[in-house]
N, C-alpha and C positions, 0 to 999 in steps of 0.2 A: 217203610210205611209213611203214608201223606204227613205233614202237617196238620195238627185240627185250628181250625183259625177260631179266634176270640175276639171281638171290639175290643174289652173291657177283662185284662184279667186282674185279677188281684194272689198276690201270693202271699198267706202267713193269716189265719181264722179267728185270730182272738178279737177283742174288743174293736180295735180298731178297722180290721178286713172285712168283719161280719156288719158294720153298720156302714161303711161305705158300700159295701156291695148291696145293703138292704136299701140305701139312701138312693142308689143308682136303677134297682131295679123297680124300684117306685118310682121314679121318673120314666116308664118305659123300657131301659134297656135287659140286655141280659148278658149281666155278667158271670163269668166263671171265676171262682176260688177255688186254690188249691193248699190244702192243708198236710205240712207234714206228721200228724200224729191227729188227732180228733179235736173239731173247731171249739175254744175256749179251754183250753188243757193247758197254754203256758200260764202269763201273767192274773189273767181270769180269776185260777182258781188260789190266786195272793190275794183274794179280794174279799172284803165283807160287802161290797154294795151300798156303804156311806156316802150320801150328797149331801154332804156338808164343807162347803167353797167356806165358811166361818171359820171353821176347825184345823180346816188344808194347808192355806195358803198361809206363807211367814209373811213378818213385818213388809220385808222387800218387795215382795210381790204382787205389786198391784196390777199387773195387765192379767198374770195369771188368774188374781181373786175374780177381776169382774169376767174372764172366759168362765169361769167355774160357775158365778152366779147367772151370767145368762145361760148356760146348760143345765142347769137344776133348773130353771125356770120351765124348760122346754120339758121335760119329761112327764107332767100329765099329758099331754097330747102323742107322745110317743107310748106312754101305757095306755091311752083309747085305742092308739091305733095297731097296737100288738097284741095288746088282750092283756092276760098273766103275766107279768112280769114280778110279782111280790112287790108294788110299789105300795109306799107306807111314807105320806105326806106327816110324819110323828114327830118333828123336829128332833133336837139332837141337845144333849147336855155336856158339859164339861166340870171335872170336877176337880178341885184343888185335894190332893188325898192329905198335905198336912199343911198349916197354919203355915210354913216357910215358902209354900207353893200359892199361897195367893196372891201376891204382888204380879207375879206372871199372869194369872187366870184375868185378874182386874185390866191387866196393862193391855190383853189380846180384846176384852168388851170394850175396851177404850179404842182403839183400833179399829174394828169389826162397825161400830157406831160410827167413825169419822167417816167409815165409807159408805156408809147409807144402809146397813144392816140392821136387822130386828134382833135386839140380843137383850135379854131379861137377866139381870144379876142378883142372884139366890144363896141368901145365908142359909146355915144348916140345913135350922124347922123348915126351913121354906122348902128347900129341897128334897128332906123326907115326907113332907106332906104328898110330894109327888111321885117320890121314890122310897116308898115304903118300909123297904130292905136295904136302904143302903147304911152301912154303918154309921153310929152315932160318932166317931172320929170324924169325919169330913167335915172340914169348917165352913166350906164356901162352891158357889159355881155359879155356871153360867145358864141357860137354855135362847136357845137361837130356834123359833116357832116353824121358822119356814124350809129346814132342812125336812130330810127323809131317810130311807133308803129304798135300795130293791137287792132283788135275790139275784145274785149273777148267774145260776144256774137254769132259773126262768129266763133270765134275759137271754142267754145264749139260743134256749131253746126257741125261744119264739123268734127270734131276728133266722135261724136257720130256716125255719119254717117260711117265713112270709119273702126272705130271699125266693125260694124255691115255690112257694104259689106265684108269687109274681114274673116266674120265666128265669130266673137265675139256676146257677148252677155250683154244688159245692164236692167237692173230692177231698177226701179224707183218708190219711195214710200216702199222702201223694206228695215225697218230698222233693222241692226243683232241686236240681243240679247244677243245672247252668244257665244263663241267663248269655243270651247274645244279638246284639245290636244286626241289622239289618233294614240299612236305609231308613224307611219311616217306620218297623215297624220292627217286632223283637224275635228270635224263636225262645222259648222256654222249655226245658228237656227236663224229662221226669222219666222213671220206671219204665212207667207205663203206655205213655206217649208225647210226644214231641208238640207244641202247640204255637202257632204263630199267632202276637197279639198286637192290635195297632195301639193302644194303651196300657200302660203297665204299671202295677200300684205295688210296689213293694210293704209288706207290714209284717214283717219277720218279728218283731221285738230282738230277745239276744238269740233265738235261733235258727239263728240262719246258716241251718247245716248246708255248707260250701258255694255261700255266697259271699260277696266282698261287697260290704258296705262301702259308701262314701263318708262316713263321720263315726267318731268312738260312741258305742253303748255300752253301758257299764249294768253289767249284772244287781240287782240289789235283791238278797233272800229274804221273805219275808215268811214266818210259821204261825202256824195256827193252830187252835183247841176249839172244837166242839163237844159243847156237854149238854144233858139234857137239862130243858126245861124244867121248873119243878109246878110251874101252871103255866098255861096258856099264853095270861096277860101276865106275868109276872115280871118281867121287863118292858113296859112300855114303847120306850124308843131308844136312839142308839146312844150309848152313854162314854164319854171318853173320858181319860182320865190321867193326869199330870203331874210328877214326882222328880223335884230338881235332879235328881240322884237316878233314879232309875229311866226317867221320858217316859213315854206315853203308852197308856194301853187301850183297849175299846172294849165295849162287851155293846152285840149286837141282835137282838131281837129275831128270831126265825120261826119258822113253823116247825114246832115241836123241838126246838134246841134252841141255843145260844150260843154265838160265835163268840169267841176270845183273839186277841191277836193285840197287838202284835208285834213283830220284829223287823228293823231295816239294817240289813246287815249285807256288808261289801267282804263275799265270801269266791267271788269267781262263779265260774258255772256250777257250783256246787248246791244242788237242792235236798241236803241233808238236814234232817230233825236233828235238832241239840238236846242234852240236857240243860244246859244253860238258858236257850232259848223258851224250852216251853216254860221251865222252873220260873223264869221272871214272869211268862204272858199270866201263870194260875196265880203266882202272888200277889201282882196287882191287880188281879180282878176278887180276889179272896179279901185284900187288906179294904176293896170298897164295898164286897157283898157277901159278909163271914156266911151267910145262908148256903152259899152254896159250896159249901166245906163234903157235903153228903152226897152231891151230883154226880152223876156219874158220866164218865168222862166217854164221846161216842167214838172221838177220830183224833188225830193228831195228822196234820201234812202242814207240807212248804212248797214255796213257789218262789220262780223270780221273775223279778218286773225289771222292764228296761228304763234305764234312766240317761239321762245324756249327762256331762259335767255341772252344768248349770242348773239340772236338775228341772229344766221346763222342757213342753212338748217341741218337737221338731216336723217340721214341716218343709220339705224340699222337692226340688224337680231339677232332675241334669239338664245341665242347658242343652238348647237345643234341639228336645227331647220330649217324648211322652211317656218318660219314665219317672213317675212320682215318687218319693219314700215318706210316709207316717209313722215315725217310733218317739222313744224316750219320752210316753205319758205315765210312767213311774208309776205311783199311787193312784191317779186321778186317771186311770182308762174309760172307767164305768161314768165317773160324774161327767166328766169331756166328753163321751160317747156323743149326744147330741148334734152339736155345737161341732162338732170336728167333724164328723159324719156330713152335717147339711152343706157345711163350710165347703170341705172338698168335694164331695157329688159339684155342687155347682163350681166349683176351680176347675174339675175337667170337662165342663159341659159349656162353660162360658167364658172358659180363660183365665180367670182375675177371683179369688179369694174373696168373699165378702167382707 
């Protein structure tokens, strides 16, 4: 059987193949991705859909914070332009859960401020006046006005959709096998048919069944709880939460639920529910919101996100070559989406990385 030829392939559907391939097919082209299990099913679904570059990013990381703040930036214009995404401009809170944990919360608004951030510092009352349910323990926090989130589920759907009105193309259940050079141009061998591409976007994350990267990714599991809502608006926005002893948990606002999470755990390819795991994610959303002692509980899963050592995004091309790789956006797939998405469309349209 022929070769089926491609400009533009991309291989591997989660966050980062879906919004290159969306970023390129709105330029005109049309690209093909090929997915080996259904597009946003690995690191995806480790995700609440927090854009909060305030919350993210450590002391160290100033190139990562300001990529994070111009990519939360970008994303009204990207919910105009996709529709549905559950984008919710609600900013974000943090919250010190005991008296020995606000030195840290103070030290990261100090921080956050140096870099030109909007960040509000909220004793208690202040913070129950906004947080109605949150326990009368909590001493202290922050609110950062210009964060949000979105629903990674919506997003998935709609970046597959406007891929495919705009002349793209996406295969699902189509794992490569083999990737091989040829001159300017590559074949890629799947199942079902063999493809020859003059561009070739690698975005496996960690799986990339039997292919050989060029750099380590490091697995990172990460679990989640979803439990119902007990109203609508009864969580505002997304609210994080800090405990010398235990680290950090979230509880994130959804349509007719609320996500819990979460965990970063260096467990191998292993995407197993713990008891350990969930036991911590219910306690520290329980020790900030006793209300939802009663909730009842809808889902429990895990996922893993690719992270590289240093724990920032990776961005490469084989010399030489029109063979790119996008991995190791750990945590931050969804909030980089933008930014990393516009950045590379234009790397392979014009050469040179904005």
């Amino acid at each position: 059987m022929p070769a089926k030829a491609a400009e533009y392939l991309i291989v591997g559907g989660g966050a980062a193949g879906l919004g290159v391939a969306y970023q390129l097919a709105m330029r005109g082209k049309r690209p093909l991705l090929l997915e080996a299990h259904t597009v946003g099913s690995g690191a995806m679904t480790a995700s609440a859909g927090m854009l909060s570059p305030a919350y993210e990013a450590e002391f160290q990381e100033l190139p990562l914070l300001r990529a994070m703040v111009e990519s939360r930036r970008r994303y009204p214009e990207w919910a105009a332009a996709l529709g549905d995404i559950g984008y919710h401009p609600s900013g974000t809170y943090e919250l010190a859960l005991t008296p020995e944990d606000v030195p840290y919360v103070q030290r990261r608004v100090e921080f956050e401020r140096q870099q030109g951030l909007s960040v509000e510092w909220l004793t208690g009352p202040e913070l129950r006046r906004r947080l109605p349910h949150l326990s009368p323990r909590i001493p202290a926090g922050s609110y950062a006005p210009d964060e949000g989130h979105v629903s990674p589920d919506l997003l998935r759907d709609r970046l597959a959709e406007a891929i495919q009105a705009h002349g793209g193309t996406l295969h699902e259940h189509t794992p490569v096998h083999r990737i091989e050079p040829l001159g300017s141009h590559f074949r890629v061998e799947t199942p079902a048919a063999t493809y020859e591409a003059d561009t070739l976007i690698v975005c496996t994350g960690i799986s990339a069944e039997g292919l050989e990267l060029p750099f380590k990714v490091y697995p990172v599991r990460g679990q989640m709880v979803a439990i119902e809502a007990p109203s609508p608006d009864w969580l505002p926005a997304p609210v994080r939460y800090f405990n010398r002893t235990t680290g950090y948990g979230y509880a994130v606002p959804k349509r007719g639920y609320i996500l819990l999470g979460g965990t970063s755990e260096e467990k191998g390819l292993d995407p197993s529910l713990t008891v350990g795991g969930v036991l911590d994610i219910l306690r520290r959303a329980y020790f900030a919101f006793p209300d939802l002692y009663e909730q009842r509980i809808l889902r429990f899963w895990a996922g893993l996100r690719p992270a590289t050592a240093s724990r920032t995004p990776l961005l490469y091309q084989a010399p030489g070559q029109r063979l790119y790789y996008i991995n190791g956006l750990y945590r931050n797939g969804i909030l980089l989406l933008p930014l990393i998405s516009e950045g590379v469309a234009q790397w392979l349209l014009e050469g040179e990385l904005p």
